[in-house]
C-alpha positions, 0 to 999 in steps of 0.5 A: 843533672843531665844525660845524654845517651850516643850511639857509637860511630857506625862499623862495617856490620853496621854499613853492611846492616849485619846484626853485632849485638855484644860481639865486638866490632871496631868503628870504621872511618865514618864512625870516627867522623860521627864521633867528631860530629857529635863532640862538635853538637856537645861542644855547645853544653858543659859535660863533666864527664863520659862514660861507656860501654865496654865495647870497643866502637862504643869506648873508641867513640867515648875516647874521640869525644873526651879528646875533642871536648877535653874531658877524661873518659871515665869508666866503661859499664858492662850493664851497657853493653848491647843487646846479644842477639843470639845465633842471629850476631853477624847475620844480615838482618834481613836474612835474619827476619827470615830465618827468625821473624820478629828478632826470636833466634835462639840466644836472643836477649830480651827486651825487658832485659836490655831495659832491666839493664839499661835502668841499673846503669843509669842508677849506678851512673847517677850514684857515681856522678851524682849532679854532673852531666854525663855522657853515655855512649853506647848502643842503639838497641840500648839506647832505644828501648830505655828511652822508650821505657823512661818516655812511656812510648815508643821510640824510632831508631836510633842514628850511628852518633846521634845524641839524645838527651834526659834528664832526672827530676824529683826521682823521675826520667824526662827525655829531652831529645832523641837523634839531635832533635828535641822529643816533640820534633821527634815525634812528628 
């Protein structure tokens, strides 16, 4: 069984680095041709199946994936939904480290909850797909801090339509890749 995490194609709060976080902002142009990009990378492995957020810029881009791969979108998992980032959604995220160093707006939720819910949704992924390779487009701030937790480091930040990739072995997560390149080239 292998993974692979992508992040949605950018929207306009993402061209104008506003934070979105769980409000639900559609892809732009240059998102749908992310999308086609990263479909045309994939087109290189067998993928059974594709899975999402149930935001709309993370299902339009599952949608634009299973079309160019030819496979059917599966279902949308509310467990990876992005990081709400409180009363700092739709600030610019330099005005918002002013306003509230270190990412602390009120309503922000934590770190150990995005992964909390990014691990639960892999396992139900796992139980629902049992052996298939599944894609899974979501949100970087997700995508982020569970790769980071299953790779026991940090992890930089995550590209608009990159792909990163893992795998299960013996019960345990081992990341393959991250932003299109394997984890050691990622690394330096």
């Amino acid at each position: 069984m292998t993974f692979a995490f992508i992040r949605h194609g950018q929207t306009d709060w993402n061209l104008h680095k506003q934070l979105q976080g769980s409000t639900d902002i559609p892809l732009n142009a240059t998102g749908r041709e992310q999308a086609h990009a990263a479909a045309a990378s994939l087109a290189r492995s067998d993928w059974d199946a594709i899975v999402s957020s149930p935001l709309s810029r993370a299902r339009e881009t599952a949608q634009i994936i299973a079309d160019d791969l030819g496979i059917e979108l599966g279902p949308a998992y509310d467990e990876l939904i992005e990081r709400h980032y409180g009363e700092a959604e739709g600030v610019v995220e330099a005005e918002a480290e002013l306003k509230w160093p270190g990412k602390t707006a009120p309503g922000i939720e934590t770190l150990d909850s995005v992964v909390q819910r990014g691990r639960s949704a892999l396992s139900r992924i796992a139980d629902d797909y049992g052996d298939d390779n599944v894609l899974i487009v979501c949100h970087g701030t997700i995508i982020r801090y569970t790769l980071a937790a299953l790779a026991g480091r940090p992890i930089d930040a995550i590209i608009n339509g990159s792909v990163a990739t893992f795998h299960r072995v013996d019960g345990v997560w081992q990341v393959l890749s991250v932003n299109d390149q394997t984890l050691e080239a990622a690394r330096s």
